[in-house]
C-alpha positions in Angstrom: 115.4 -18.3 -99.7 112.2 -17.1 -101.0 111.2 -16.7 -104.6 111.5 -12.9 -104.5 114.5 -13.1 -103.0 115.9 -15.5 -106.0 113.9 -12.8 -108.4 116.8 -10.4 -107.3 119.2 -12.3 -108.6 117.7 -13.2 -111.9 116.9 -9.5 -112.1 120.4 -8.6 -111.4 121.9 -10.3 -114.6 118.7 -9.8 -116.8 121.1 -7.0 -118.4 123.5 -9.5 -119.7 121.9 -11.5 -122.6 120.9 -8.5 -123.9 124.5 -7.0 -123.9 125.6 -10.0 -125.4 122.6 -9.6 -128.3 124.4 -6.1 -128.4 127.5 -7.5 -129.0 127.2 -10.3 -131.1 129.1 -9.5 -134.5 132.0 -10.2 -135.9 132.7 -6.9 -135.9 132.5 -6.7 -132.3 135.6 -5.5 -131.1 136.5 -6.3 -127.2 139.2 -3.5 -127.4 136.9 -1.2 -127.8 133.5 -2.5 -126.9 132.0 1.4 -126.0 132.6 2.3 -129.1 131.6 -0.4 -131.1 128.1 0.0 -128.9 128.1 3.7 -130.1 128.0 2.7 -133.4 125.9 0.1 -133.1 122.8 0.4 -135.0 119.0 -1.2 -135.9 118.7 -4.1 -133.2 121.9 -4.2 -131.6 121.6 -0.6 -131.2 118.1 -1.5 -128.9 119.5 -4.3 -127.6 122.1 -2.0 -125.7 119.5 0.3 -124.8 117.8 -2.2 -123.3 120.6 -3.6 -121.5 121.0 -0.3 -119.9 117.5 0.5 -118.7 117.7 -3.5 -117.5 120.9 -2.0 -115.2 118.2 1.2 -114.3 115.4 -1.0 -113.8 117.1 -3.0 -110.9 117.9 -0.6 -107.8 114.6 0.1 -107.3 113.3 -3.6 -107.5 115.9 -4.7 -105.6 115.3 -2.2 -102.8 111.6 -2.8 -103.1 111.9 -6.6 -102.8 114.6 -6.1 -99.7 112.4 -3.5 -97.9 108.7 -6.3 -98.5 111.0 -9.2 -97.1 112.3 -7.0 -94.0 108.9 -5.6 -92.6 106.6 -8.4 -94.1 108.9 -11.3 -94.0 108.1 -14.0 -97.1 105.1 -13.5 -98.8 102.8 -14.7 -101.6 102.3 -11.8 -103.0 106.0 -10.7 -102.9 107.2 -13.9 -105.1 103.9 -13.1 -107.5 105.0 -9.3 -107.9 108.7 -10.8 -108.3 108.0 -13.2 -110.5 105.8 -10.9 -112.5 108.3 -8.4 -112.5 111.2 -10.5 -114.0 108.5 -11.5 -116.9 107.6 -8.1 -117.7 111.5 -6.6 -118.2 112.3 -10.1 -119.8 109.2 -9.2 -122.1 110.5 -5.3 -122.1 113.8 -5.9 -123.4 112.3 -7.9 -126.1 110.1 -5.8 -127.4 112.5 -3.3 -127.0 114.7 -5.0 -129.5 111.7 -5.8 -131.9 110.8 -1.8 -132.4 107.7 -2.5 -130.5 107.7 1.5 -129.1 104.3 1.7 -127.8 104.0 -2.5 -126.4 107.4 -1.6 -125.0 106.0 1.7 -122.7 102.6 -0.5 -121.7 105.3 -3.3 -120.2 107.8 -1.0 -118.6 104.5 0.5 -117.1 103.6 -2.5 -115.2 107.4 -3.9 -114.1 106.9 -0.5 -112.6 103.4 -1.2 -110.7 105.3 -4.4 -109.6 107.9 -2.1 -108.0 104.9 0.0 -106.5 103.6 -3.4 -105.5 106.2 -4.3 -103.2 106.3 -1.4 -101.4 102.3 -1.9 -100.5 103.2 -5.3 -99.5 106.0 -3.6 -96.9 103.2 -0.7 -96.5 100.3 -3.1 -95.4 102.8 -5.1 -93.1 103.4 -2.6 -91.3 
């Protein structure tokens, strides 16, 4: 399995820590775990936001890794954009939580151009 391939996965449950940085609090309440995040506030509040872009951030990098393996087969540049990619919403969520607005949009920008990226890599393959 290739490195972009194991990206996917590490991608896929990138969401979870920061649900769990959401949720940690004693007055977390697993009853009601919706509305405890709708109350949430300061960096628990961002935490879930960015635990929900992490779970909108993910079709499309896991399409775009799927579609480069399938017409390009493994690739160098594939596992660098994957890699890359995984860095910057690891980096994303964590400046999300920090209240780092403006660091936060630059980052988002280039997981995006890593998306983009894959798709070239298909594109030029082809």
């Amino acid at each position: 399995m290739t490195i972009a391939l194991w990206c996917v996965l590490a991608a896929a449950l990138l969401p979870f820590p920061f649900a769990l940085a959401a949720k940690w609090s004693r007055r977390f309440d697993n009853a009601a775990p919706r509305e405890y995040l709708e109350q949430a506030a300061g960096w628990r509040k961002r935490a879930h936001w960015a635990q929900l872009n992490s779970f909108e951030a993910f079709p499309p990098f896991a399409a775009a890794v799927l579609i480069a393996h399938v017409v390009a087969g493994p690739s160098a540049a594939a596992d660098l954009l994957a890699l890359a990619f995984v860095a910057l919403r690891i980096a994303y969520g964590l400046c999300y939580i920090a209240n780092r607005a403006t660091l936060r949009s630059l980052v988002w920008l280039g997981a995006i151009a890593c998306v983009i990226g894959l798709f070239v890599v298909a594109a030029r393959a082809s």
